[in-house]
PAMAR-898163 format. One record per residue: x, y, z of N, C-alpha, C in turn; residue in one letter. Coordinates in nm, 3 decimals. Example, Ala and Ser with C-alpha at 12.3 -4.5 7.8 and 13.67 -1.06 7.14 Angstrom:
BEGIN
[atom [1.319,-0.569,0.780],[1.230,-0.450,0.780],[1.320,-0.330,0.780],"A"] [atom [1.285,-0.225,0.708],[1.367,-0.106,0.714],[1.290,0.003,0.787],"S"] 
REM end
This chain:
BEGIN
[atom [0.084,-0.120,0.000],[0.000,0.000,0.000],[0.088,0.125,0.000],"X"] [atom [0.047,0.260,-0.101],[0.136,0.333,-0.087],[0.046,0.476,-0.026],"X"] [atom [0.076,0.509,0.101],[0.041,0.644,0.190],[0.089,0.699,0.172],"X"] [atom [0.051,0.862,0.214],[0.071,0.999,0.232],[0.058,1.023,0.360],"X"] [atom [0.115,1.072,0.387],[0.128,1.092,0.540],[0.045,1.226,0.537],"X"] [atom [-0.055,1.283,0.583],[-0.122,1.377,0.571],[-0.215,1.480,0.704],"X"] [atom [-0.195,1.589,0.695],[-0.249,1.699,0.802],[-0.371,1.722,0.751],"X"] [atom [-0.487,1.758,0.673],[-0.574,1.830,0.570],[-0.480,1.956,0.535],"X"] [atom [-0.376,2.001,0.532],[-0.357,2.102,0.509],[-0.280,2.104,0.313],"X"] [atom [-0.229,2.195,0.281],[-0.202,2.200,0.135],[-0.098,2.190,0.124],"X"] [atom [0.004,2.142,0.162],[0.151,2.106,0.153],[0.132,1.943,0.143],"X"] [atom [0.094,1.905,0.247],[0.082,1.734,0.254],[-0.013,1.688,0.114],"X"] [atom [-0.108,1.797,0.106],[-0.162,1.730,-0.032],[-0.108,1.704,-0.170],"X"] [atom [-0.020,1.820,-0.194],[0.042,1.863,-0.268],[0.164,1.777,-0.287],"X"] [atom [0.221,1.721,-0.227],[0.342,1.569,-0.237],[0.246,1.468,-0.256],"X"] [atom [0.134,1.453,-0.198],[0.112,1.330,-0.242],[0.015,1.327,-0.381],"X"] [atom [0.037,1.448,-0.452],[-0.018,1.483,-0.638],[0.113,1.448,-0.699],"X"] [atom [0.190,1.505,-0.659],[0.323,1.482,-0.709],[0.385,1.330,-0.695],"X"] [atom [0.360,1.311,-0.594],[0.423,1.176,-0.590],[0.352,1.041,-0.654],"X"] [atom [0.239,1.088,-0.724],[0.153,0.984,-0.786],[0.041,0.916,-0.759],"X"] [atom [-0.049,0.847,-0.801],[-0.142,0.805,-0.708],[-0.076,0.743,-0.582],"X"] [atom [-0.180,0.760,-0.511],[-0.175,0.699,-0.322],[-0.288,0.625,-0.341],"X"] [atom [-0.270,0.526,-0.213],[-0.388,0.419,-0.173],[-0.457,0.502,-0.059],"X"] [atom [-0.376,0.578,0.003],[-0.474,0.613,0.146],[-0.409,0.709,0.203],"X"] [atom [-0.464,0.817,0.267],[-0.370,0.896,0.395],[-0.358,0.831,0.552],"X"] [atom [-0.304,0.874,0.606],[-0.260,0.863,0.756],[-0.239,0.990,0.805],"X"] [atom [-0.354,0.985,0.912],[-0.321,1.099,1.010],[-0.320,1.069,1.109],"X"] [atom [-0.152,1.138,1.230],[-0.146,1.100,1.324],[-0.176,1.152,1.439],"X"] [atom [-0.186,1.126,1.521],[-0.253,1.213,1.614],[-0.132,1.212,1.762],"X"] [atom [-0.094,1.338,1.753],[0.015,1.370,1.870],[-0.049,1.400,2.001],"X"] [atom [0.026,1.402,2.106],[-0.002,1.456,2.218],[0.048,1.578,2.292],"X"] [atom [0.067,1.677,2.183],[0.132,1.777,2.209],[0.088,1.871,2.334],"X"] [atom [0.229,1.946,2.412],[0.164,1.999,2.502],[0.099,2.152,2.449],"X"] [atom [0.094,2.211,2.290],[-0.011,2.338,2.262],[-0.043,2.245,2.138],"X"] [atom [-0.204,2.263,2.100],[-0.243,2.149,2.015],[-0.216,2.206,1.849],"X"] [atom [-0.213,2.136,1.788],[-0.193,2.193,1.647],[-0.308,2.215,1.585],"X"] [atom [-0.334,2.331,1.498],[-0.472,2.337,1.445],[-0.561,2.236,1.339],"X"] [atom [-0.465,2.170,1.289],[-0.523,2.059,1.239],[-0.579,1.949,1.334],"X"] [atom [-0.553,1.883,1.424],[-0.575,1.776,1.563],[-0.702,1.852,1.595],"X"] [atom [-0.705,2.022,1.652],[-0.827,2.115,1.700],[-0.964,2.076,1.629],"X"] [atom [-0.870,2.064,1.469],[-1.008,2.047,1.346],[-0.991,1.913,1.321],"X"] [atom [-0.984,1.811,1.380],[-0.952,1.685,1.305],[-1.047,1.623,1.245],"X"] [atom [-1.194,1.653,1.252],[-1.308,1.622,1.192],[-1.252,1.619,1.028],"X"] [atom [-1.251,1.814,1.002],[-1.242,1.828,0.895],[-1.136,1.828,0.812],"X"] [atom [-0.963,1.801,0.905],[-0.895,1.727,0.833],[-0.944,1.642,0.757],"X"] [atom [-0.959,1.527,0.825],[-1.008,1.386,0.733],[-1.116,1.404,0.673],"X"] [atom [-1.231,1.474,0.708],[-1.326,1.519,0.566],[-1.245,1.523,0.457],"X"] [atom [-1.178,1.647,0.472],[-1.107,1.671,0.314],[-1.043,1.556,0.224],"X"] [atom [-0.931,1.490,0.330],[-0.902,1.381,0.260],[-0.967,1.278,0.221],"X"] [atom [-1.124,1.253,0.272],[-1.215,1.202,0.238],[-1.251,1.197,0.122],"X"] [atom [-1.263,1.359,0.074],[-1.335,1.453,-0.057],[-1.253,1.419,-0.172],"X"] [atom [-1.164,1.348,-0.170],[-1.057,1.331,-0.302],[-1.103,1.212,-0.296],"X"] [atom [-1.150,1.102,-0.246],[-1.258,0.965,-0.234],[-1.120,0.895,-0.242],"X"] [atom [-1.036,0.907,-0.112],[-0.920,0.806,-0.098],[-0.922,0.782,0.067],"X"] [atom [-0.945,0.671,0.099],[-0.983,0.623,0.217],[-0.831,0.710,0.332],"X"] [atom [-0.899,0.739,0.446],[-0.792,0.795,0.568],[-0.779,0.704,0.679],"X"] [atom [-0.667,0.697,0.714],[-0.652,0.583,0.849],[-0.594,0.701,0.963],"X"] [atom [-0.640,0.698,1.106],[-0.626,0.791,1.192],[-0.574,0.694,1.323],"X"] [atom [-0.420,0.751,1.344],[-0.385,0.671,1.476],[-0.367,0.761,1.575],"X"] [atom [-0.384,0.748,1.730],[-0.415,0.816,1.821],[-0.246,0.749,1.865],"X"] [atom [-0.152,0.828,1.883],[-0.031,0.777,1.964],[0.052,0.813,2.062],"X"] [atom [0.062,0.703,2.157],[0.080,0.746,2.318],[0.240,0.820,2.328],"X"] [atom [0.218,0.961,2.410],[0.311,1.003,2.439],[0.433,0.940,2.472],"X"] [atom [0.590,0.948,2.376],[0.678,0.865,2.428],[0.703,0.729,2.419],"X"] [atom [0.529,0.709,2.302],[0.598,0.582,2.236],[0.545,0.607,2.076],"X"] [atom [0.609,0.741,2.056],[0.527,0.768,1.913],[0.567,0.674,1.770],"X"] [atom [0.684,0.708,1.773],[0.770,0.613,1.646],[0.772,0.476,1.701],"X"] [atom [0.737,0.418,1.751],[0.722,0.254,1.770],[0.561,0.250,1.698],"X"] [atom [0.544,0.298,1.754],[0.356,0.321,1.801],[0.346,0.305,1.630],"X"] [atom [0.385,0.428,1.551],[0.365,0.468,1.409],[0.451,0.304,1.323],"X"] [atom [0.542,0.256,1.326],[0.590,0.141,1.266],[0.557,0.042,1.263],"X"] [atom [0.441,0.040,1.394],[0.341,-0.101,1.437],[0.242,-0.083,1.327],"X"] [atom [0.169,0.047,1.348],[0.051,0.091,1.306],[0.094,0.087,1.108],"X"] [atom [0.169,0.141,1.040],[0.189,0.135,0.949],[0.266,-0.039,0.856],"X"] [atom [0.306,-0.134,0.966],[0.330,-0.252,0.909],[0.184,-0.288,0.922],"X"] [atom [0.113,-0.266,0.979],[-0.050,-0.320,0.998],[-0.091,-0.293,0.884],"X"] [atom [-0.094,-0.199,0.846],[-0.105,-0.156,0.745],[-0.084,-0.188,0.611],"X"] [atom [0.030,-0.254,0.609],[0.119,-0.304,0.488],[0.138,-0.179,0.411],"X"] [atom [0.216,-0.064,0.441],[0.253,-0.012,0.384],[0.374,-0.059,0.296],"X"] [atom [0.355,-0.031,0.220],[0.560,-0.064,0.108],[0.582,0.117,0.047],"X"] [atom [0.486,0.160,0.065],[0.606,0.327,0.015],[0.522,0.408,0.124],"X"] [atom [0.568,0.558,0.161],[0.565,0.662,0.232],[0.553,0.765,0.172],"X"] [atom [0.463,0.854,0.138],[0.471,1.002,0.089],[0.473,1.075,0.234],"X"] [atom [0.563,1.134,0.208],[0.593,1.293,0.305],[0.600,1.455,0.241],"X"] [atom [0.600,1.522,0.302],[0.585,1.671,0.245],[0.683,1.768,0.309],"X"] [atom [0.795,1.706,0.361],[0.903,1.773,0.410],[0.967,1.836,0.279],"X"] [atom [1.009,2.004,0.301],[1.059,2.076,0.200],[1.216,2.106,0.226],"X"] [atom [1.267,2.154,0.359],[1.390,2.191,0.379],[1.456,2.135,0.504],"X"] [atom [1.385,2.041,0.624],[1.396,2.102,0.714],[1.487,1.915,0.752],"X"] [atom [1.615,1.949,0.765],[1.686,1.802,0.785],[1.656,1.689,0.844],"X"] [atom [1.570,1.724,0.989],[1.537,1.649,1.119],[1.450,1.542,1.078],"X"] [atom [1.319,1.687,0.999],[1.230,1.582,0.968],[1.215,1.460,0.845],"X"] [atom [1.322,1.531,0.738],[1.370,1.442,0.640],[1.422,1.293,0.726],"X"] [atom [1.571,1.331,0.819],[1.602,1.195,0.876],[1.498,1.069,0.953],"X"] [atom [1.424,1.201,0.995],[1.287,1.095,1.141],[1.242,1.014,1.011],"X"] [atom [1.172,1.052,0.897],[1.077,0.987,0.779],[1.207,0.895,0.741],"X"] [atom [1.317,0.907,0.719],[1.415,0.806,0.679],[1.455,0.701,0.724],"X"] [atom [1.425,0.733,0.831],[1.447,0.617,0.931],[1.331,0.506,1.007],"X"] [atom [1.213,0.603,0.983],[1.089,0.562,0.973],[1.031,0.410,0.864],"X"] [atom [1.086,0.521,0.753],[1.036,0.389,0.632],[1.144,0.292,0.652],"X"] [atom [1.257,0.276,0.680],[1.356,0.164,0.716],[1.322,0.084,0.802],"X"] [atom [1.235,0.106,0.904],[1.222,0.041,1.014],[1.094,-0.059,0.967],"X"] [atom [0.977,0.035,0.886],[0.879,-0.015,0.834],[0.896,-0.126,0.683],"X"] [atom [1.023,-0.123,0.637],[1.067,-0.149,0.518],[0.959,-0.135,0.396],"X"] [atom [0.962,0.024,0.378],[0.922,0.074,0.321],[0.989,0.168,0.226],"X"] [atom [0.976,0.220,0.115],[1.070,0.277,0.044],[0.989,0.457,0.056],"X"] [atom [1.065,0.562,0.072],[1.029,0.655,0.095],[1.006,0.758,-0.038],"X"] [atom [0.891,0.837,-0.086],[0.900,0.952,-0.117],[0.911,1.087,-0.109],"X"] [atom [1.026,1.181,-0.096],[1.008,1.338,-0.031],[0.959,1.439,-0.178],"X"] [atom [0.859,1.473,-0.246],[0.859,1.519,-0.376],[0.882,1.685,-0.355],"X"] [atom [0.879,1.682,-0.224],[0.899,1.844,-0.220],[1.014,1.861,-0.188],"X"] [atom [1.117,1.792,-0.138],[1.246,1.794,-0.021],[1.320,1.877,-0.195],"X"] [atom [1.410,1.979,-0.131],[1.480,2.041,-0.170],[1.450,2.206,-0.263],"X"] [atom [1.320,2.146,-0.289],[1.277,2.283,-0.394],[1.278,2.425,-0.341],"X"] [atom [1.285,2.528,-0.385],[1.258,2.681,-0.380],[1.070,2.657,-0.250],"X"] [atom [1.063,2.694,-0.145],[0.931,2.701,-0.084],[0.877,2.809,-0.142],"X"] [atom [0.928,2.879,-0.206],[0.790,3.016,-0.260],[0.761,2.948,-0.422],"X"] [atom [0.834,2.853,-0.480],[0.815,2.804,-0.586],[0.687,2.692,-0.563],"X"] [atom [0.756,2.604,-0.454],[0.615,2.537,-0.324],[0.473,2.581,-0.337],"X"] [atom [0.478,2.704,-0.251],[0.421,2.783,-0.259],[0.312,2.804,-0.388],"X"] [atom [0.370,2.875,-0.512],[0.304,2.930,-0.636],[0.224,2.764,-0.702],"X"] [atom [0.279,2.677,-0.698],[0.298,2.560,-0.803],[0.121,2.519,-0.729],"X"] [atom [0.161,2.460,-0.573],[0.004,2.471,-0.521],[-0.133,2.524,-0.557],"X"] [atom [-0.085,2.646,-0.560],[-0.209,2.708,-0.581],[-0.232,2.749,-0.732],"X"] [atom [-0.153,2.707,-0.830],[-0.129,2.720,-0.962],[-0.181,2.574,-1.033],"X"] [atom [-0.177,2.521,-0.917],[-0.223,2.351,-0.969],[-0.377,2.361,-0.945],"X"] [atom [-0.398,2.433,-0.849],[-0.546,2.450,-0.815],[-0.634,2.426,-0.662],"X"] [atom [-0.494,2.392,-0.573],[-0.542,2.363,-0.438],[-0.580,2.533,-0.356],"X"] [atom [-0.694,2.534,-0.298],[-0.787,2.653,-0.213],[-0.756,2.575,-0.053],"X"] [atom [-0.706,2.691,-0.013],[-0.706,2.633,0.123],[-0.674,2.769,0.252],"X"] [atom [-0.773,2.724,0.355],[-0.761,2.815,0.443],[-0.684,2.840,0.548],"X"] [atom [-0.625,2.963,0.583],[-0.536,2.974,0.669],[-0.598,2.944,0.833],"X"] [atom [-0.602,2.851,0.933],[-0.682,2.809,1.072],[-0.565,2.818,1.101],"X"] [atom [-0.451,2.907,1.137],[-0.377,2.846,1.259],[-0.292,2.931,1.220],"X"] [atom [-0.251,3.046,1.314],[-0.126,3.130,1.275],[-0.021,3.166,1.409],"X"] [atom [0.088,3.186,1.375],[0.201,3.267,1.504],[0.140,3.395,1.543],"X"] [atom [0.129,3.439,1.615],[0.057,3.615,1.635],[0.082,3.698,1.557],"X"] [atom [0.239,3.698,1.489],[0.275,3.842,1.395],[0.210,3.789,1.283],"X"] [atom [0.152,3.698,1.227],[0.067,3.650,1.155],[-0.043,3.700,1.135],"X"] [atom [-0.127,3.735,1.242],[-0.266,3.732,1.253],[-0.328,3.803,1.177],"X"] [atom [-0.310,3.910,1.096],[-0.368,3.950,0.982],[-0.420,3.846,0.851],"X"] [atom [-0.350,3.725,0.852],[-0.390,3.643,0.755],[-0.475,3.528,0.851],"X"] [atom [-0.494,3.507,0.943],[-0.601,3.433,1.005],[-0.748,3.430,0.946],"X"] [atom [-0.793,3.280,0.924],[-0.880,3.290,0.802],[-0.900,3.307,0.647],"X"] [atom [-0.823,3.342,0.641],[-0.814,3.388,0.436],[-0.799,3.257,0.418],"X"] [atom [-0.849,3.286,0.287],[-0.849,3.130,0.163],[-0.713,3.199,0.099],"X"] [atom [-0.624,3.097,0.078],[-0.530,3.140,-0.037],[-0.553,3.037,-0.148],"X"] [atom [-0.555,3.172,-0.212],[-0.658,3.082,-0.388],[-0.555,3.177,-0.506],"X"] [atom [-0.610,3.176,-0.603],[-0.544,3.208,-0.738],[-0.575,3.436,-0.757],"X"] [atom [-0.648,3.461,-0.696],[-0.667,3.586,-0.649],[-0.577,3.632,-0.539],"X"] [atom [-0.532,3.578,-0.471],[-0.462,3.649,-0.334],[-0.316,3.632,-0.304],"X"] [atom [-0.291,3.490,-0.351],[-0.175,3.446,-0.285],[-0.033,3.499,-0.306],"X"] [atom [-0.035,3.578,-0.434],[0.091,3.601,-0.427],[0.082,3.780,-0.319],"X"] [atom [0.006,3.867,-0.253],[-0.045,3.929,-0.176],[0.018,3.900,-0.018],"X"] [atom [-0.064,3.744,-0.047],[-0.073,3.672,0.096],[0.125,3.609,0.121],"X"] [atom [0.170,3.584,0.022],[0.317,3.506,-0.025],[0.396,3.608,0.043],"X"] [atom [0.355,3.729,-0.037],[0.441,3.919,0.003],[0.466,3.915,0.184],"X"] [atom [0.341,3.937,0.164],[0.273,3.929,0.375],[0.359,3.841,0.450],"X"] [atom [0.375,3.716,0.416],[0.425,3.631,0.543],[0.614,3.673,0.496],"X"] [atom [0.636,3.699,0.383],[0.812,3.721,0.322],[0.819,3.832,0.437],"X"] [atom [0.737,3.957,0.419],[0.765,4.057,0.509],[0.792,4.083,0.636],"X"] [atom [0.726,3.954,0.739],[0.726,3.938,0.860],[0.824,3.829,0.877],"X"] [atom [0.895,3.832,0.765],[1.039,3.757,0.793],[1.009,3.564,0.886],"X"] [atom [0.868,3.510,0.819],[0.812,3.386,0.850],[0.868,3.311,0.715],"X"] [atom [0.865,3.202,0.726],[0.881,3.096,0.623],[0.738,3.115,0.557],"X"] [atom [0.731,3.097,0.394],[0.643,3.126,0.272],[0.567,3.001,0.305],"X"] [atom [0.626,2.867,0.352],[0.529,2.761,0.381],[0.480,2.706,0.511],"X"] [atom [0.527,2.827,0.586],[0.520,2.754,0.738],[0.547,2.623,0.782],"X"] [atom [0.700,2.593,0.670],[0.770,2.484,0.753],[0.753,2.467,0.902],"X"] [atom [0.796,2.561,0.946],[0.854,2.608,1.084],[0.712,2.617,1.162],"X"] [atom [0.639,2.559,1.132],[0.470,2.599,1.217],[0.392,2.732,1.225],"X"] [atom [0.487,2.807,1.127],[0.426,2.959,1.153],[0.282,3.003,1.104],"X"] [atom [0.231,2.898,1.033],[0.077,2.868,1.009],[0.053,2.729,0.934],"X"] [atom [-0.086,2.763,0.927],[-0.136,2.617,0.931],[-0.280,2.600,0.802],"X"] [atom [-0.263,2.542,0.731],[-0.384,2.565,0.619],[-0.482,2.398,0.632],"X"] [atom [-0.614,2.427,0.589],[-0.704,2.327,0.561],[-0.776,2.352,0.415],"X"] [atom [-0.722,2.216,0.330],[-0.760,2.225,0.193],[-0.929,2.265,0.224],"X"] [atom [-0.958,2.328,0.105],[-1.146,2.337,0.149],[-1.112,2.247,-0.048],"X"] [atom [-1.064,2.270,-0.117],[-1.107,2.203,-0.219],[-0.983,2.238,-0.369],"X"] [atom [-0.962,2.138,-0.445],[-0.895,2.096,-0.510],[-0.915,2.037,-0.644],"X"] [atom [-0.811,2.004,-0.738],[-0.888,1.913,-0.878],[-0.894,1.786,-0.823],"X"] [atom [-0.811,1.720,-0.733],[-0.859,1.593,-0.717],[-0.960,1.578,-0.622],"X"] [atom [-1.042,1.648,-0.538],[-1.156,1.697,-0.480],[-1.313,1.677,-0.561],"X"] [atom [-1.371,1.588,-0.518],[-1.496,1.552,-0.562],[-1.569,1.653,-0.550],"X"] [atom [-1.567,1.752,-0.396],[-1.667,1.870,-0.387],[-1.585,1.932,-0.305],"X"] [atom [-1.648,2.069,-0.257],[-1.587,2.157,-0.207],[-1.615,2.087,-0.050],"X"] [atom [-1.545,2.120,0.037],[-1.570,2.100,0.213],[-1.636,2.180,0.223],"X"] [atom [-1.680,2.155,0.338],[-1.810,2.295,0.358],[-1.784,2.262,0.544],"X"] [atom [-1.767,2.392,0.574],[-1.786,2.384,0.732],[-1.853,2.510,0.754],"X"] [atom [-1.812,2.547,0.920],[-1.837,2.661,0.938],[-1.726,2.735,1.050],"X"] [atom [-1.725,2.882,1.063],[-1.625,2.896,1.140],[-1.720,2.942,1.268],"X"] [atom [-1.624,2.899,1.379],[-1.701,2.897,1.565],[-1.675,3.015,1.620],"X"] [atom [-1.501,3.027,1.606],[-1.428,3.097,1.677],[-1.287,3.115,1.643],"X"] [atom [-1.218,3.199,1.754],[-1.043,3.163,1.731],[-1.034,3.167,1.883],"X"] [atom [-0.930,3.115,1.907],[-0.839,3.083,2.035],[-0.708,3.115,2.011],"X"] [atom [-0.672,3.164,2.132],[-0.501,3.202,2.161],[-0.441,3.075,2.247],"X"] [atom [-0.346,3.034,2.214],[-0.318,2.932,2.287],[-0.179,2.925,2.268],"X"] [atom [-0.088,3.013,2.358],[0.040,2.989,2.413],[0.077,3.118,2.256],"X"] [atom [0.150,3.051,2.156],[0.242,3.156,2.038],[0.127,3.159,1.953],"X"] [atom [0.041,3.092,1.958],[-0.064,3.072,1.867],[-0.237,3.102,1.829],"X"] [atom [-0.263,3.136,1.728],[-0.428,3.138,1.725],[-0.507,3.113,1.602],"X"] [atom [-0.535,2.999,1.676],[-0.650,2.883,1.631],[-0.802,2.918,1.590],"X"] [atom [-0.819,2.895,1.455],[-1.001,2.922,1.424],[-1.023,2.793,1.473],"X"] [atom [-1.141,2.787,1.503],[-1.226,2.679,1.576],[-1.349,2.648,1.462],"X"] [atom [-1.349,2.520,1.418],[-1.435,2.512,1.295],[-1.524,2.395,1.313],"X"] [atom [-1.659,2.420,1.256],[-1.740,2.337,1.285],[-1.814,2.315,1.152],"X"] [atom [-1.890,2.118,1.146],[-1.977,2.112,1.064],[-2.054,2.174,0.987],"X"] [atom [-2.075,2.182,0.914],[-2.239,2.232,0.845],[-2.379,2.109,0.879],"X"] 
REM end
């Protein structure tokens, strides 16, 4: 079986277009001590990945036994390849490298090395819409926006200026596809709220 390792957000989707068809996503579920805005929304994570009509597998994994936990859960699986969406960042290249070795699995990185504002353009040039739920505070002007084919190079300017990474490698925000070409329909939610929580602030999103 070949996975994508996937957040709902538009980076993870975006390696696993590139990297070819997939059988399924995997989303994992951390125990972080400030929560990530995707986990907050995890409903409509996996909606989305739903909406491309490619089945999602969701593991809940215990603090401190995460990478065992994930190599159990993914030989269960029968995985034989790995899509990841790591662009620059070494650590997480090695953790996924060592990951699929353990799983004997052969790894794909389709983004590892490229230009991130090239990242960036190619996304939303391919056709992925996706909303900003989750920003650093000097951020917060883009909290909420769709970055679509109207804004983004605006929105691209904005985060270059505040001297943040163009893809929020670094966690400096956080996107949820609402819809795509490989997207059967658009997601449809609704927004609740936002929350501050520690460096961060979180829209709070709910069903329709």
């Amino acid at each position: 079986m070949k996975i994508a390792m996937f957040s709902g957000g538009k980076d993870s989707l975006y390696a696993s277009i590139r990297a070819g068809p997939i059988d399924a996503y995997v989303v994992l579920v951390y125990s972080f001590p400030i929560p990530s805005p995707h986990l907050v929304n995890l409903g409509l994570s996996v909606q989305t990945g739903l909406l491309t009509r490619k089945p999602v597998f969701i593991k809940r994994l215990t603090k401190g036994k995460e990478f065992s936990e994930t190599v159990e859960f993914l030989r269960f699986l029968g995985v034989n390849t790995i899509v990841a969406g790591d662009v620059y960042i070494e650590e997480h290249l090695k953790y996924m490298e060592k990951l699929a070795n353990e799983v004997g699995a052969s790894l794909k990185e389709p983004l590892w090395g490229m230009d991130p504002l090239e990242v960036f353009y190619r996304e939303v040039e391919y056709g992925i819409e996706s909303r900003i739920i989750g920003v650093i505070h000097s951020l917060k002007d883009i909290l909420g926006k769709v970055i679509n084919q109207d804004n983004y190079e605006e929105i691209a300017r904005y985060i270059i200026e505040k001297k943040a990474d163009v893809l929020g490698e670094k966690g400096e925000y956080h996107t949820l596809v609402e819809y795509s070409p490989v997207h059967c329909d658009r997601l449809s939610y609704r927004i609740i709220g936002k929350k501050s929580i520690s460096k961060n602030i979180i829209l709070e999103l709910g069903t329709i």
